[in-house]
Jmol script that loads the backbone (N, CA, C; Angstrom):
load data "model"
ATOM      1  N   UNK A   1     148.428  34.695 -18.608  1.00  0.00           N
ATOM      2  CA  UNK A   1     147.999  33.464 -19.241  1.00  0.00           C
ATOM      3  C   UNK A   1     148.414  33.417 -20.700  1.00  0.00           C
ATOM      4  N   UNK A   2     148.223  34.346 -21.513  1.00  0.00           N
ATOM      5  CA  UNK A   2     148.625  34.478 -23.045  1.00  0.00           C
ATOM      6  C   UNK A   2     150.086  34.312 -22.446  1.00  0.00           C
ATOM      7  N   UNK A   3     151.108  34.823 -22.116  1.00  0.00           N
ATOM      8  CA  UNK A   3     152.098  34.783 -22.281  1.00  0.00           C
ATOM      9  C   UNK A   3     152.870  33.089 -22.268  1.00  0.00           C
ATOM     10  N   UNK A   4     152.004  32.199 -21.209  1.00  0.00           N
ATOM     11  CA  UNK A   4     152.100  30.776 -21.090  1.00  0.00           C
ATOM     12  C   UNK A   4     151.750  30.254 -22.249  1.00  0.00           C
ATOM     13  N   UNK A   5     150.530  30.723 -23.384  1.00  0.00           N
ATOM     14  CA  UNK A   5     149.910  30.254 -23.898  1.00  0.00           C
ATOM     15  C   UNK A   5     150.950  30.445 -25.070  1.00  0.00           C
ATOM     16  N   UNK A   6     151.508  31.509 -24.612  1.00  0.00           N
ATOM     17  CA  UNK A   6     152.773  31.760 -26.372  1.00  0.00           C
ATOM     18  C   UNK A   6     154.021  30.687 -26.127  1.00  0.00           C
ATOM     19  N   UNK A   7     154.420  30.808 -25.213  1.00  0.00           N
ATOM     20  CA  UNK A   7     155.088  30.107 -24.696  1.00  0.00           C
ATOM     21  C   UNK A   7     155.196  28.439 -24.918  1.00  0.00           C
ATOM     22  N   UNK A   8     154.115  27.587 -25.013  1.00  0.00           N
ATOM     23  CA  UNK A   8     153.576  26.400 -24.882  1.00  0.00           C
ATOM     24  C   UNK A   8     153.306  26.426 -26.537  1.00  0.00           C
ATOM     25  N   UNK A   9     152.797  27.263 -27.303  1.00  0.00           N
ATOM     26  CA  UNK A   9     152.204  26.999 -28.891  1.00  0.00           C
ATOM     27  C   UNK A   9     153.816  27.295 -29.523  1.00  0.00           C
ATOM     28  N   UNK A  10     154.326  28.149 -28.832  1.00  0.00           N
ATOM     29  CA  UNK A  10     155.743  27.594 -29.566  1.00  0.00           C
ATOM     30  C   UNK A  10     156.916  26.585 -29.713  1.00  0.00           C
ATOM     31  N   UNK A  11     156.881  26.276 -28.417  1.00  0.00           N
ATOM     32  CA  UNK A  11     157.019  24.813 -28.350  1.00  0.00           C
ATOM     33  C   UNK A  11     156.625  24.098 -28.989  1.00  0.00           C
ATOM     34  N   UNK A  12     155.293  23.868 -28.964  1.00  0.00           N
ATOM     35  CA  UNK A  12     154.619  23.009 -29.881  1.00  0.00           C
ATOM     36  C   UNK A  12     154.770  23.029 -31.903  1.00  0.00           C
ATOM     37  N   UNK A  13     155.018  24.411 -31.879  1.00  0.00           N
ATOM     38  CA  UNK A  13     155.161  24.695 -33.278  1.00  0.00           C
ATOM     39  C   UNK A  13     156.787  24.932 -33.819  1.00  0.00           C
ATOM     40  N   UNK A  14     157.851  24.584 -32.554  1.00  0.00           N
ATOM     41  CA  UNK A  14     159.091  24.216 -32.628  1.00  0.00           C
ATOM     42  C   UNK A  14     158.979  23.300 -33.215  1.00  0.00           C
ATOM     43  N   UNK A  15     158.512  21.932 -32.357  1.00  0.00           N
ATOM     44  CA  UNK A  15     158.769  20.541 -32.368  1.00  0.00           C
ATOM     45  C   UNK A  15     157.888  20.192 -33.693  1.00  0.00           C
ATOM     46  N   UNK A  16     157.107  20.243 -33.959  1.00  0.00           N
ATOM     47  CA  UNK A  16     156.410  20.186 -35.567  1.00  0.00           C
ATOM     48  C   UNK A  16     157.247  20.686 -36.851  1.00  0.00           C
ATOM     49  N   UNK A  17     158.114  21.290 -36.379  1.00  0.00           N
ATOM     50  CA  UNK A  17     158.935  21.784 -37.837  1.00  0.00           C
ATOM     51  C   UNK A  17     160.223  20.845 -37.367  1.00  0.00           C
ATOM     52  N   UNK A  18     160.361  20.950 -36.514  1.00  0.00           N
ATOM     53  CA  UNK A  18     162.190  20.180 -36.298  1.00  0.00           C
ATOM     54  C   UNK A  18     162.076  18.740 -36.693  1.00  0.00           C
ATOM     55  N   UNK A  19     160.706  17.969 -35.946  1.00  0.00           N
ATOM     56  CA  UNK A  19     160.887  16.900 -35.991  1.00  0.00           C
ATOM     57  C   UNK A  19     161.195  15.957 -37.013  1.00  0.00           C
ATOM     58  N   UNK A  20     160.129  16.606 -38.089  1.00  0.00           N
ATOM     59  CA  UNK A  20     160.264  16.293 -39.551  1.00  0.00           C
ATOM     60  C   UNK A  20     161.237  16.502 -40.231  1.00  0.00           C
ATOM     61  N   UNK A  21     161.764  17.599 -40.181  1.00  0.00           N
ATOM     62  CA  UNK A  21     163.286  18.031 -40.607  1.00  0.00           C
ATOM     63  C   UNK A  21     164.273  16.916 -40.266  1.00  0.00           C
ATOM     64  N   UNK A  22     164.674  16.880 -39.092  1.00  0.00           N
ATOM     65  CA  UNK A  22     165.304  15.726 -38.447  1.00  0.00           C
ATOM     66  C   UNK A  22     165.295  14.474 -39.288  1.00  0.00           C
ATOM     67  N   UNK A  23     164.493  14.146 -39.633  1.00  0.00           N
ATOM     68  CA  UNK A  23     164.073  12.759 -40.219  1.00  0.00           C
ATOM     69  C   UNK A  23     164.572  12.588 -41.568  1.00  0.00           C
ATOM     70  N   UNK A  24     163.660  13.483 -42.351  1.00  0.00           N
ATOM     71  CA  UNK A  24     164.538  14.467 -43.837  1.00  0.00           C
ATOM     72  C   UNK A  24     166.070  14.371 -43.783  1.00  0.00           C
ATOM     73  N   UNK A  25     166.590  14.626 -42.883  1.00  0.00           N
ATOM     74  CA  UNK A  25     167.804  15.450 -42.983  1.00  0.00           C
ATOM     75  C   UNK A  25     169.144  13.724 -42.693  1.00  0.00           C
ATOM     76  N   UNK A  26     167.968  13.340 -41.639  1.00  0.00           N
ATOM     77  CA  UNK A  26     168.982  11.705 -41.084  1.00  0.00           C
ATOM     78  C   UNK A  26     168.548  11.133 -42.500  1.00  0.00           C
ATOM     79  N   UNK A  27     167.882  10.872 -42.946  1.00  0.00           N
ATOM     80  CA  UNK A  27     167.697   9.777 -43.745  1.00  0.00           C
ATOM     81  C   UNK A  27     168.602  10.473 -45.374  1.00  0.00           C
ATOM     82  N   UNK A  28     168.486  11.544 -45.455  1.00  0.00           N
ATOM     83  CA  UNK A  28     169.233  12.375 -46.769  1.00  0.00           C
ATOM     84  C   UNK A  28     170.636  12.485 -46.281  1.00  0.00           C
ATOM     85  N   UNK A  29     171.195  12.436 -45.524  1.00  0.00           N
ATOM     86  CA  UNK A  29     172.549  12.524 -45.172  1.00  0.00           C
ATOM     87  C   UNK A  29     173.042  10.917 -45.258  1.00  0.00           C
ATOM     88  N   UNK A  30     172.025  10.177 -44.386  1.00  0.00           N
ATOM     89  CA  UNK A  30     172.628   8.486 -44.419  1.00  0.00           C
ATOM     90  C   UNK A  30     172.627   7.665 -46.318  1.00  0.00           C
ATOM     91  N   UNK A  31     171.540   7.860 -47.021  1.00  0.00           N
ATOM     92  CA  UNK A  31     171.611   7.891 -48.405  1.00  0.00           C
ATOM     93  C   UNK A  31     172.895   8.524 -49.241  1.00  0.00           C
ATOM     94  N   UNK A  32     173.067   9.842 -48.492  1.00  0.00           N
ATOM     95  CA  UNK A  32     174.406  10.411 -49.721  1.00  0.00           C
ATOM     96  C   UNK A  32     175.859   9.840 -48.861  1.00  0.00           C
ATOM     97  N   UNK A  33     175.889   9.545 -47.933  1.00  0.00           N
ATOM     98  CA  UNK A  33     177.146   8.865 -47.436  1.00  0.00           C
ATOM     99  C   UNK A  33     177.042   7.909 -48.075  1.00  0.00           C
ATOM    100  N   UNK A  34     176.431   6.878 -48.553  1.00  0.00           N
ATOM    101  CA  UNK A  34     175.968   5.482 -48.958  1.00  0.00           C
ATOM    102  C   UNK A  34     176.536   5.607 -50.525  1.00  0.00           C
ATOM    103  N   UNK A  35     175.756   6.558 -51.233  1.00  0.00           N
ATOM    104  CA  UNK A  35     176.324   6.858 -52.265  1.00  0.00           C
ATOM    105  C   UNK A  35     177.809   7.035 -52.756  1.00  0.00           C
ATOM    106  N   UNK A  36     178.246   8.115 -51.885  1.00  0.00           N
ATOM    107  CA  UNK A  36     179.767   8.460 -51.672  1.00  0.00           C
ATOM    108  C   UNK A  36     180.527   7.312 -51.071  1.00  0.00           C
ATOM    109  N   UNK A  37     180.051   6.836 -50.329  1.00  0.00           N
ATOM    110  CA  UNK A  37     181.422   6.008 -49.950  1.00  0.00           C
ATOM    111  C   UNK A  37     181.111   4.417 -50.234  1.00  0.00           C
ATOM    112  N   UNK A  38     179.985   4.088 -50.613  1.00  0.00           N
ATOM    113  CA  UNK A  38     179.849   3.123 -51.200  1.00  0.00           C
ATOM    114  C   UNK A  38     179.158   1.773 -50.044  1.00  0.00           C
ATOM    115  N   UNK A  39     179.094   2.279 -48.492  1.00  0.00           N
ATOM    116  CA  UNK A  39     178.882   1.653 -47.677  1.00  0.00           C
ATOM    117  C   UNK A  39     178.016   2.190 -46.703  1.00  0.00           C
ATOM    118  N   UNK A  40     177.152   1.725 -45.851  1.00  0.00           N
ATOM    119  CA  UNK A  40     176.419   2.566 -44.943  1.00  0.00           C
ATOM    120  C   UNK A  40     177.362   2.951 -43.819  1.00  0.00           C
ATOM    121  N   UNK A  41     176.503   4.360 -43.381  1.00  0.00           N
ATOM    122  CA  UNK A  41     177.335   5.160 -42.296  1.00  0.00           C
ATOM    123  C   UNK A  41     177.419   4.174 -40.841  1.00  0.00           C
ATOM    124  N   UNK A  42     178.975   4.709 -40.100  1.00  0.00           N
ATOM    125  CA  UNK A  42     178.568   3.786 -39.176  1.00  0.00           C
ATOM    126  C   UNK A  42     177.576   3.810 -38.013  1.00  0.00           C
ATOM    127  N   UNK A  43     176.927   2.811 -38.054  1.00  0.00           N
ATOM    128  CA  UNK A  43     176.290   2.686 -36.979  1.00  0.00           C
ATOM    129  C   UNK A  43     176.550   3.364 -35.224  1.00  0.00           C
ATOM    130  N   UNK A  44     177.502   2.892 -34.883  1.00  0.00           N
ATOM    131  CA  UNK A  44     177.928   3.454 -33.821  1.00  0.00           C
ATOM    132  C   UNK A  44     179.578   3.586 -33.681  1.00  0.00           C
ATOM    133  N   UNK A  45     179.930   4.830 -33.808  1.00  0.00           N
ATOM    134  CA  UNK A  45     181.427   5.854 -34.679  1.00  0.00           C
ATOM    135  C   UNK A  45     182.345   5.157 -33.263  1.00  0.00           C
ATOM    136  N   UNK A  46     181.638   4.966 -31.841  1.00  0.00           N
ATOM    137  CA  UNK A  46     182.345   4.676 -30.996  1.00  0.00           C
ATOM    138  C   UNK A  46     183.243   3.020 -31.143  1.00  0.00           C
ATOM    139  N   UNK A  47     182.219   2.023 -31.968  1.00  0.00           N
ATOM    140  CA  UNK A  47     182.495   0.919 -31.471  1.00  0.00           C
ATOM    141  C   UNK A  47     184.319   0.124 -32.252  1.00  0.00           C
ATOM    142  N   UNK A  48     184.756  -0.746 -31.536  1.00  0.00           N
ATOM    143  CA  UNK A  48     186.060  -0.702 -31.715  1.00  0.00           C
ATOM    144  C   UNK A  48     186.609  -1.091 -33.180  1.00  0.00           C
ATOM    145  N   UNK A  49     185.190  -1.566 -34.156  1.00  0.00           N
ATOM    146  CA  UNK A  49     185.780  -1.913 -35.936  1.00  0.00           C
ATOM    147  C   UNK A  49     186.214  -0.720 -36.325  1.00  0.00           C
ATOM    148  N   UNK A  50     185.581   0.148 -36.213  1.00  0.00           N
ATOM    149  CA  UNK A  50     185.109   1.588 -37.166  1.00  0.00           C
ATOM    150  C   UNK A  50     186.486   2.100 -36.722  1.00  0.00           C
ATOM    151  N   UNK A  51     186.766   2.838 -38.175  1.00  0.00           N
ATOM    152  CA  UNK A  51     188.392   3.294 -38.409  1.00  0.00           C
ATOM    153  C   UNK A  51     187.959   4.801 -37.940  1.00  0.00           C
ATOM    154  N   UNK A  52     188.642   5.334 -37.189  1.00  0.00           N
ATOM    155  CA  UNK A  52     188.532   7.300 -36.837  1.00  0.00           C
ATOM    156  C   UNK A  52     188.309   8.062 -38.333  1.00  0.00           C
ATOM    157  N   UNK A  53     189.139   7.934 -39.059  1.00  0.00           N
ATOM    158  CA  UNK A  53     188.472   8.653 -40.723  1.00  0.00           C
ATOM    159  C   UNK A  53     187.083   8.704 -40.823  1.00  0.00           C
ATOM    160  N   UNK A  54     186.888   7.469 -40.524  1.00  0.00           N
ATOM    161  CA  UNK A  54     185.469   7.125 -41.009  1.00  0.00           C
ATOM    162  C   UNK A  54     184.265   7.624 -39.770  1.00  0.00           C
ATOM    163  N   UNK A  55     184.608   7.342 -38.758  1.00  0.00           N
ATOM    164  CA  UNK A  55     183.863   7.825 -37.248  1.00  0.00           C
ATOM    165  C   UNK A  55     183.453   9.585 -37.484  1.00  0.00           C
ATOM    166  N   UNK A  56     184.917  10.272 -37.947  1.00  0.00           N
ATOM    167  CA  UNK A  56     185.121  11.536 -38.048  1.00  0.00           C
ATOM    168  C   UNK A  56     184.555  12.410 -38.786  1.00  0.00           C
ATOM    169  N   UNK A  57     184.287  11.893 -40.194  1.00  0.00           N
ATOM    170  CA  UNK A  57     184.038  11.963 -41.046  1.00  0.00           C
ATOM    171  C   UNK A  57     182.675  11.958 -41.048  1.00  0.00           C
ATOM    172  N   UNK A  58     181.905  10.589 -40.456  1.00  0.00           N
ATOM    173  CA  UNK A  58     180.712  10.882 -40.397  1.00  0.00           C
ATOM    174  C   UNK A  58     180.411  12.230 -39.262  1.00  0.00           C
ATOM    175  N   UNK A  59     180.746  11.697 -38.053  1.00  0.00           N
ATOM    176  CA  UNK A  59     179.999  13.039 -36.894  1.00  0.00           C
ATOM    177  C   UNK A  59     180.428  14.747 -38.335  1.00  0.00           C
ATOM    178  N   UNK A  60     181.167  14.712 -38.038  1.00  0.00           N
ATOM    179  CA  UNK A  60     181.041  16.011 -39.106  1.00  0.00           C
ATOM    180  C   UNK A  60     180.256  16.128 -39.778  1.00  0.00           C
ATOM    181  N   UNK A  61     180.013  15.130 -40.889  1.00  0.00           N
ATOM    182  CA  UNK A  61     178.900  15.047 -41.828  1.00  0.00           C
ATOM    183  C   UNK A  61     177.326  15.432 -41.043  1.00  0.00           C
ATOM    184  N   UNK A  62     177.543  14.484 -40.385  1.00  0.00           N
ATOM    185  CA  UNK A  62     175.923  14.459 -39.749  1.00  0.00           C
ATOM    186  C   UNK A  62     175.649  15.932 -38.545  1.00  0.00           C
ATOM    187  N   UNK A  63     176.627  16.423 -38.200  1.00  0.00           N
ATOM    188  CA  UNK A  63     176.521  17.609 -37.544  1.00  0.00           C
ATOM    189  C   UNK A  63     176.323  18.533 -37.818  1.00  0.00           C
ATOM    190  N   UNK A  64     177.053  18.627 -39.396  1.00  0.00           N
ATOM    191  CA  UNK A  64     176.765  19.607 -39.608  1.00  0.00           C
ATOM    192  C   UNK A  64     175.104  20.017 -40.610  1.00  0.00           C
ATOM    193  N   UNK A  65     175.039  18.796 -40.986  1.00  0.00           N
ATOM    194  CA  UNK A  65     173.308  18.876 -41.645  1.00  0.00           C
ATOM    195  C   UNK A  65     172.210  18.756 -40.502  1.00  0.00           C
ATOM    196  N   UNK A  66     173.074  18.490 -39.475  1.00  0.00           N
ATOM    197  CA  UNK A  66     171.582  18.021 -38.503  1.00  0.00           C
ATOM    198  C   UNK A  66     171.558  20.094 -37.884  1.00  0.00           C
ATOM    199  N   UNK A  67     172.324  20.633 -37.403  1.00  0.00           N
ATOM    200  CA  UNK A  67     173.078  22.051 -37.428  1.00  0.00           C
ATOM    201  C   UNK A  67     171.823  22.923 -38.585  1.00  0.00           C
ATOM    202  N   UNK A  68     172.216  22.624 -39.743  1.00  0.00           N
ATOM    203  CA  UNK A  68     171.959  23.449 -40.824  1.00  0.00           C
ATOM    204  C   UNK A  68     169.780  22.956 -41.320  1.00  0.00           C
ATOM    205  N   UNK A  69     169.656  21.809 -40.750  1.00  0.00           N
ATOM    206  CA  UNK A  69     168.261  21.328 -41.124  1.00  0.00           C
ATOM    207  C   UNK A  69     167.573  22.354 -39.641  1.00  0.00           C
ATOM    208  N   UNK A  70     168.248  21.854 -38.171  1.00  0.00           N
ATOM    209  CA  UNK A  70     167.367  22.663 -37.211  1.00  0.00           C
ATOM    210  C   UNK A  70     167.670  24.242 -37.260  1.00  0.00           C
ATOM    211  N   UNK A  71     168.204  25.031 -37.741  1.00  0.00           N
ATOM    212  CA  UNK A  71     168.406  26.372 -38.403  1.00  0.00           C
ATOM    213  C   UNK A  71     166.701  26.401 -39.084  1.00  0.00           C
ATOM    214  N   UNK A  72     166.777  25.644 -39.952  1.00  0.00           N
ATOM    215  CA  UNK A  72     166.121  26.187 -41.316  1.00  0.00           C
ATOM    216  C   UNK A  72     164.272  26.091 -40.446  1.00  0.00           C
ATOM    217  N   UNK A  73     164.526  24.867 -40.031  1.00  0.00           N
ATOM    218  CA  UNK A  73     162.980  24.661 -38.932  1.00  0.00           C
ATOM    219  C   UNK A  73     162.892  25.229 -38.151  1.00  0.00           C
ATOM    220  N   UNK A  74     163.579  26.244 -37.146  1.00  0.00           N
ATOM    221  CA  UNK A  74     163.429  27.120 -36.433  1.00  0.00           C
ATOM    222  C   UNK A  74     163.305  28.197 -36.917  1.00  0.00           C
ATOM    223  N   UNK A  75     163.906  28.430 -37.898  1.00  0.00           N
ATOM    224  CA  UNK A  75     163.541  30.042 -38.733  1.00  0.00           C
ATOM    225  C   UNK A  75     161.819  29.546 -39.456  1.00  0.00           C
ATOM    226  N   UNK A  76     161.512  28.468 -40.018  1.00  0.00           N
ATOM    227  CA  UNK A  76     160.291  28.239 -40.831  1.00  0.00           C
ATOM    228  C   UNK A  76     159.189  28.410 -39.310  1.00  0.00           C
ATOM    229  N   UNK A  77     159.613  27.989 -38.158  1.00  0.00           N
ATOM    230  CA  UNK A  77     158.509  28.000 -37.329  1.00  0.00           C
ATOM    231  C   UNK A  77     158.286  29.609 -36.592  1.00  0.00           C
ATOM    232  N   UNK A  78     159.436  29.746 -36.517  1.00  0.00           N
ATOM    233  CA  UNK A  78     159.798  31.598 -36.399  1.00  0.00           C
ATOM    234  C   UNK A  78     158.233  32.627 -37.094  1.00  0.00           C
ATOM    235  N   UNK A  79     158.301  31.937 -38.195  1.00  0.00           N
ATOM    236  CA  UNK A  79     157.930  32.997 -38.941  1.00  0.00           C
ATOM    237  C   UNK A  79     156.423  32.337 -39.003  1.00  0.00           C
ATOM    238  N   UNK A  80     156.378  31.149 -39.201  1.00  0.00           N
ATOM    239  CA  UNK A  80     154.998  31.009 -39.052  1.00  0.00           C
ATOM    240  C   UNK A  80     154.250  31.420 -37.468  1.00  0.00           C
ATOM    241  N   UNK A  81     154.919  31.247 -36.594  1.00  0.00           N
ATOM    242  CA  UNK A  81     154.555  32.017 -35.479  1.00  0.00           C
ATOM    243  C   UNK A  81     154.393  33.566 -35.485  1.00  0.00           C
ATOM    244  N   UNK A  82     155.086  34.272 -36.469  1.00  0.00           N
ATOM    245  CA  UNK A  82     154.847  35.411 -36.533  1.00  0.00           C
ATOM    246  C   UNK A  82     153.305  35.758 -37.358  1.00  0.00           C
ATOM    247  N   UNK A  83     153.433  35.225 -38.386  1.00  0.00           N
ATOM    248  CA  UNK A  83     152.296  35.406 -39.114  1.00  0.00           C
ATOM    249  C   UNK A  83     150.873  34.761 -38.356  1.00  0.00           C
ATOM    250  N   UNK A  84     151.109  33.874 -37.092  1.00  0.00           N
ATOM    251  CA  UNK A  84     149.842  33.776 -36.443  1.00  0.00           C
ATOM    252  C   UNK A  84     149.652  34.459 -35.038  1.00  0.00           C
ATOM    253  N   UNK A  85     150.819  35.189 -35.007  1.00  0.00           N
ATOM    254  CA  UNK A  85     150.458  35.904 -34.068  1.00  0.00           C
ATOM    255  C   UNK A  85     150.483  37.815 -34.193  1.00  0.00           C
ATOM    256  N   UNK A  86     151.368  37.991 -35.209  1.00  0.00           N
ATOM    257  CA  UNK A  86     151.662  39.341 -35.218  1.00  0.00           C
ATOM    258  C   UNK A  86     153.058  39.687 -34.786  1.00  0.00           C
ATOM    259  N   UNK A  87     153.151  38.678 -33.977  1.00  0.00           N
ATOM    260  CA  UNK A  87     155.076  38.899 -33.313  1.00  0.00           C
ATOM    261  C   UNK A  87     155.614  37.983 -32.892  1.00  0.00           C
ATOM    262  N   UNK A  88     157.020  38.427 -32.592  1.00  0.00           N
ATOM    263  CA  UNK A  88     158.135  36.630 -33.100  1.00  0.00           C
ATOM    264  C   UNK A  88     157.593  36.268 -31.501  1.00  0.00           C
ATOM    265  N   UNK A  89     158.487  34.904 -32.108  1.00  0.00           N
ATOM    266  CA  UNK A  89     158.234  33.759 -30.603  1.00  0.00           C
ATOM    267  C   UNK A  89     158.760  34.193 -29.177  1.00  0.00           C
ATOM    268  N   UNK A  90     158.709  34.136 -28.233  1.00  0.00           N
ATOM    269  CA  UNK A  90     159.329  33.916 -27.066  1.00  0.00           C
ATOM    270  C   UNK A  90     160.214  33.472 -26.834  1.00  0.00           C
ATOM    271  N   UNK A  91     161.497  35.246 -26.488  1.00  0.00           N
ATOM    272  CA  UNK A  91     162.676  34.743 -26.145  1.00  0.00           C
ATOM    273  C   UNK A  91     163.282  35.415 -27.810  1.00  0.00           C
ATOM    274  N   UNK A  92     162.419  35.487 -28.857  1.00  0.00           N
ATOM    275  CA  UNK A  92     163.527  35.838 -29.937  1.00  0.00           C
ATOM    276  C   UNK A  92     162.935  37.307 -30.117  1.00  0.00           C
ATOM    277  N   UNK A  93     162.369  37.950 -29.564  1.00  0.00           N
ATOM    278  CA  UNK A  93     161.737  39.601 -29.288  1.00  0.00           C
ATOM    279  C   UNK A  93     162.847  39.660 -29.841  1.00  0.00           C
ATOM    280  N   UNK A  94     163.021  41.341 -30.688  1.00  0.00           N
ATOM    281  CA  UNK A  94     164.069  41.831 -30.386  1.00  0.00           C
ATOM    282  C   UNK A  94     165.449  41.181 -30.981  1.00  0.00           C
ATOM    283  N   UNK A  95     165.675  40.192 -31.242  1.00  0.00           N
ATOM    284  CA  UNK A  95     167.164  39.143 -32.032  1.00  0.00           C
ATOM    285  C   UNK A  95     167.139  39.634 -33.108  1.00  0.00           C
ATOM    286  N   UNK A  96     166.399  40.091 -33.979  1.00  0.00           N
ATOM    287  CA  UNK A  96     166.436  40.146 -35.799  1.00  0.00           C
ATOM    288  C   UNK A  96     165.681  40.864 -36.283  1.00  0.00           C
ATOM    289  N   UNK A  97     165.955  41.193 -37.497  1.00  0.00           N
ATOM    290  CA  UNK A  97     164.739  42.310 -38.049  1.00  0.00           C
ATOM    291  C   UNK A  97     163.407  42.248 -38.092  1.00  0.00           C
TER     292      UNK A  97
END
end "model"
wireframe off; spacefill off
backbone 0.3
color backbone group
């Protein structure tokens, strides 16, 4: 039963750090494109206005902060799971020091 129970509170204490991050991270990435290029990001990179530079340019952009924000929320929930339990989450036993 504990083992379900670790199982399920990490989940739960995944999705509480990512989600917010996520949000942070879309809305701080769509602002500094705005800045930089002087126009909002495109909406949808597929549709037939949007020039490939610009399509390209964004998915990169946004991949790689969306990449580097769920890193940082999985390591922050990592560890707060450690400190409420005594040991890392389920599934990362054993991965890191």
């Amino acid at each position: 039963m504990a083992g379900a129970l670790g199982k399920v509170g990490w989940k739960v204490l995944g999705y509480g750090f990512a989600i917010p991050a996520g949000i942070v991270v879309r809305k701080g990435i769509s602002a500094a494109w705005t800045a930089a290029m002087g126009s909002d990001p495109p909406k949808n990179p597929e549709a037939p206005g949007t020039q490939w530079k610009e399509a390209i340019a964004w998915a990169a952009a946004s991949g790689v902060a969306i990449t580097v924000a769920r890193m940082v929320a999985a390591d922050g929930a990592a560890r707060v799971y450690k400190t409420l339990t005594g040991h890392l989450p389920p599934g990362l036993e054993g991965s890191g020091p």
